[in-house]
C-alpha positions in Angstrom: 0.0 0.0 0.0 3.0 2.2 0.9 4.8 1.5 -2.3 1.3 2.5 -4.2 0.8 5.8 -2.7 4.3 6.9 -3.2 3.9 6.1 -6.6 1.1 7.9 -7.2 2.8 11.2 -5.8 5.2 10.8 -8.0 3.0 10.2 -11.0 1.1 13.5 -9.6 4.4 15.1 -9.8 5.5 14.2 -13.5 1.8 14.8 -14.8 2.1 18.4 -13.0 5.0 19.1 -14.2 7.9 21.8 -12.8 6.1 25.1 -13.1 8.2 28.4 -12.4 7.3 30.6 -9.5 7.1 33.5 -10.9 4.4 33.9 -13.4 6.3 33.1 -17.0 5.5 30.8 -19.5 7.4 27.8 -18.9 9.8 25.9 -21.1 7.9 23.2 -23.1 7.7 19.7 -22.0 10.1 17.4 -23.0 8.2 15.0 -25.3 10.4 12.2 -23.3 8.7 10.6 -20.3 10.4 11.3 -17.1 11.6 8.0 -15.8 10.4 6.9 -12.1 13.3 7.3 -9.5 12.7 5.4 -6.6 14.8 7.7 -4.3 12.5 10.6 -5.1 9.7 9.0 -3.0 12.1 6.7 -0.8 11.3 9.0 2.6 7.7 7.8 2.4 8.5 4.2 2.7 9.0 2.5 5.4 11.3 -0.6 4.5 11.1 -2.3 7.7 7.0 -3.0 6.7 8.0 -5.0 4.0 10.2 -7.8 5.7 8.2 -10.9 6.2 6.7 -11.7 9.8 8.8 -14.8 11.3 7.9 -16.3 14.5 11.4 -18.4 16.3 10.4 -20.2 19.2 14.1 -20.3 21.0 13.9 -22.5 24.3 17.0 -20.8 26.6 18.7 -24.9 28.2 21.8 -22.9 29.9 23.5 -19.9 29.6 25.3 -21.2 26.5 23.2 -23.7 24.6 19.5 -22.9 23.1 17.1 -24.9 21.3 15.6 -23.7 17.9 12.2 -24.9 17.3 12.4 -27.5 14.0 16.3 -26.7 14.2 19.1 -28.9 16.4 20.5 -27.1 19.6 22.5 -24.0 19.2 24.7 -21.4 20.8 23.6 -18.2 22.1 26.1 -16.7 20.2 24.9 -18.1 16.7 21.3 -16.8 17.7 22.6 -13.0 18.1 24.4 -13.5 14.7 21.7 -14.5 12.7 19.1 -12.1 14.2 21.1 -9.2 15.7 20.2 -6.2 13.8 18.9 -7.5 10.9 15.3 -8.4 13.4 12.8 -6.5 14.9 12.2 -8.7 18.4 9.1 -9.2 19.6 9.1 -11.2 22.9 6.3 -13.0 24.1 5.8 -14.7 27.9 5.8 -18.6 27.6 2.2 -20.4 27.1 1.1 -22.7 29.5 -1.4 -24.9 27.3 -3.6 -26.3 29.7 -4.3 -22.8 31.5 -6.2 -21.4 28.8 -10.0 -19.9 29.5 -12.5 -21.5 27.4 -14.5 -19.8 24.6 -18.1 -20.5 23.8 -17.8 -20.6 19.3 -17.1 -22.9 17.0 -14.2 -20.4 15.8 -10.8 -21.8 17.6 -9.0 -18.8 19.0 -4.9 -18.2 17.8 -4.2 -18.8 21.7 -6.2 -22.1 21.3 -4.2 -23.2 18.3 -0.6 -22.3 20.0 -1.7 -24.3 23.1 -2.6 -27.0 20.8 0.5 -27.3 18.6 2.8 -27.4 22.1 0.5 -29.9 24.2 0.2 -31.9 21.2 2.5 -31.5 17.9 1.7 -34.3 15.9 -1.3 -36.1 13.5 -3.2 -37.4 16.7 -4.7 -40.0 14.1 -3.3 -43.6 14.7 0.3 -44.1 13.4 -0.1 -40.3 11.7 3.6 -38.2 12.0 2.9 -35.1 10.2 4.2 -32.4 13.0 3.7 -29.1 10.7 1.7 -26.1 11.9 -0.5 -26.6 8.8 -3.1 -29.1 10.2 -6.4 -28.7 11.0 -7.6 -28.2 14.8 -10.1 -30.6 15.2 -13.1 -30.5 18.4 -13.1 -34.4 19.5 -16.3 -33.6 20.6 -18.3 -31.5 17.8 -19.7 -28.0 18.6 -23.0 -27.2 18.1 -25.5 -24.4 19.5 -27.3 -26.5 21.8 -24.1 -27.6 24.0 -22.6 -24.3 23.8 -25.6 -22.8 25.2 -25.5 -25.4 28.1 -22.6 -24.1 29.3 -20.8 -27.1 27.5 -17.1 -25.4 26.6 -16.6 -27.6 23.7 -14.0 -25.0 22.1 -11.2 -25.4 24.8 -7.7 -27.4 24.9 -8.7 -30.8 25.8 -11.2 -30.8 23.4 -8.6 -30.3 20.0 -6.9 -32.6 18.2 -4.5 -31.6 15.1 -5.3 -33.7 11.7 -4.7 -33.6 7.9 -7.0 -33.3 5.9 -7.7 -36.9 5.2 -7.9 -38.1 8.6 -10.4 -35.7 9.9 -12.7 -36.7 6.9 -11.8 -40.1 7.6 -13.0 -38.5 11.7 -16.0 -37.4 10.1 -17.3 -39.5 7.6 -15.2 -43.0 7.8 -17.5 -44.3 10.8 -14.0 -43.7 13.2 -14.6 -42.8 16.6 -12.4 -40.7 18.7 -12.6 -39.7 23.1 -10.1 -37.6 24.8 -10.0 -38.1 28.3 -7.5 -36.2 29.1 -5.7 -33.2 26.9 -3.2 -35.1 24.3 -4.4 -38.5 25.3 -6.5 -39.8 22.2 -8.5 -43.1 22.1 -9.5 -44.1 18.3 -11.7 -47.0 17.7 -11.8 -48.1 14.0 -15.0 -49.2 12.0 -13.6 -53.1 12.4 -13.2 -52.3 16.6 -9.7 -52.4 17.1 -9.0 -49.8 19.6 -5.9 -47.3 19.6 -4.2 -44.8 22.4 -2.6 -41.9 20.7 -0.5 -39.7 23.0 3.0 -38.2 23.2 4.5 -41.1 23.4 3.1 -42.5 19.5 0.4 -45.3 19.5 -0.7 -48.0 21.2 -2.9 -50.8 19.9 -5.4 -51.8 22.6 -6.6 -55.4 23.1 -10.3 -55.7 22.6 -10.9 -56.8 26.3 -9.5 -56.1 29.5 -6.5 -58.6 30.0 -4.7 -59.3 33.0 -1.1 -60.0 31.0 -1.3 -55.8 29.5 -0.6 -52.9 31.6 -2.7 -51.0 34.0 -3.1 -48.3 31.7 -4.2 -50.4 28.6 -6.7 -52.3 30.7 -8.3 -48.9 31.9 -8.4 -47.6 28.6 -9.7 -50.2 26.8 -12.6 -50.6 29.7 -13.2 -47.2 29.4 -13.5 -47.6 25.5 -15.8 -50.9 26.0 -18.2 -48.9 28.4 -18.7 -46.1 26.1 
């Protein structure tokens, strides 16, 4: 927008023309277009606006290591060098994901999505390892008017779940069923009954009944998932 408006001053200017102060007739127009100088108009820009918005997530270990999000650990020093002066810093506090106040819309606020991607980074579908920031935020349990006007917080962390595009129509429309009792703990049944626990630790095939020779855990879950 910046760039446009200085333009059209200086379009203003060469259609204008130089006209002398005082009066005369002024010399004819060169019949040869004046050519656009960008310095002419350079004081109404404002390069800075035109650098692209980056958000780093830096995790400070120890005075002398740091961790780059999507990047291996790194030194202090090499984070001054490549941001330094060449960045405008904008420092945010750290997000606690689970202390975030509900909302009462199917519209998933940007604090939502944050809290989301850090509680839980990957595909929560079964076996799933996409990890990027371009997923879909998914309510486990779906919004509608009726709940919302009960009081029912359906739009809150602990009721997301990142997926691609396929797995949340496979959510949707594949006859897969999906509970989360607790934020980033996911328990898929297929259409054939087999049961799965998604969390942070990858997935878990369930047995289909209670057995004494699995874990504590999987015999919860998967009488949890029977009684539903």
């Amino acid at each position: 927008m910046e760039i446009l408006q200085a333009y059209a001053v200086w379009q203003r200017q060469n259609d204008a023309g130089d006209l002398p102060g005082d009066g005369s007739t002024p010399e004819p127009a060169s019949t040869q277009p004046r050519r656009f100088d960008p310095t002419e108009t350079a004081q109404l820009l404002d390069e800075t606006k035109l650098l692209p918005a980056v958000w780093l997530f830096v995790h400070l270990a120890d005075g002398t290591v740091d961790r780059v999000e999507g990047a291996p650990p790194v030194t202090g020093e090499w984070v001054r060098r490549h941001l330094g002066e060449r960045c405008r810093f904008k420092i945010t506090p750290v997000l606690d994901p689970l202390d975030q106040v509900p909302v009462d819309a199917w519209e998933i606020p940007d604090r939502h999505r944050q809290a989301v991607h850090l509680l839980t980074p990957a595909d929560t579908f079964p076996v799933a390892s996409n990890t990027t920031r371009a997923m879909q935020v998914d309510h486990t349990i779906a919004w509608s008017k009726q709940r919302a006007a009960a009081g029912g917080q359906q739009s809150r962390v602990g009721n997301y779940g990142p997926l691609v595009g396929l797995h949340h129509r496979l959510k949707t429309h594949g006859r897969w069923q999906v509970k989360q009792p607790f934020p980033g703990v996911y328990i898929w049944r297929d259409p054939c009954g087999t049961t799965y626990v998604v969390d942070h630790s990858g997935t878990r095939r369930l047995p289909r009944t209670p057995r004494s020779t699995g874990s504590r855990l999987e015999a919860h879950f998967a009488a949890l998932v029977l009684a539903s």
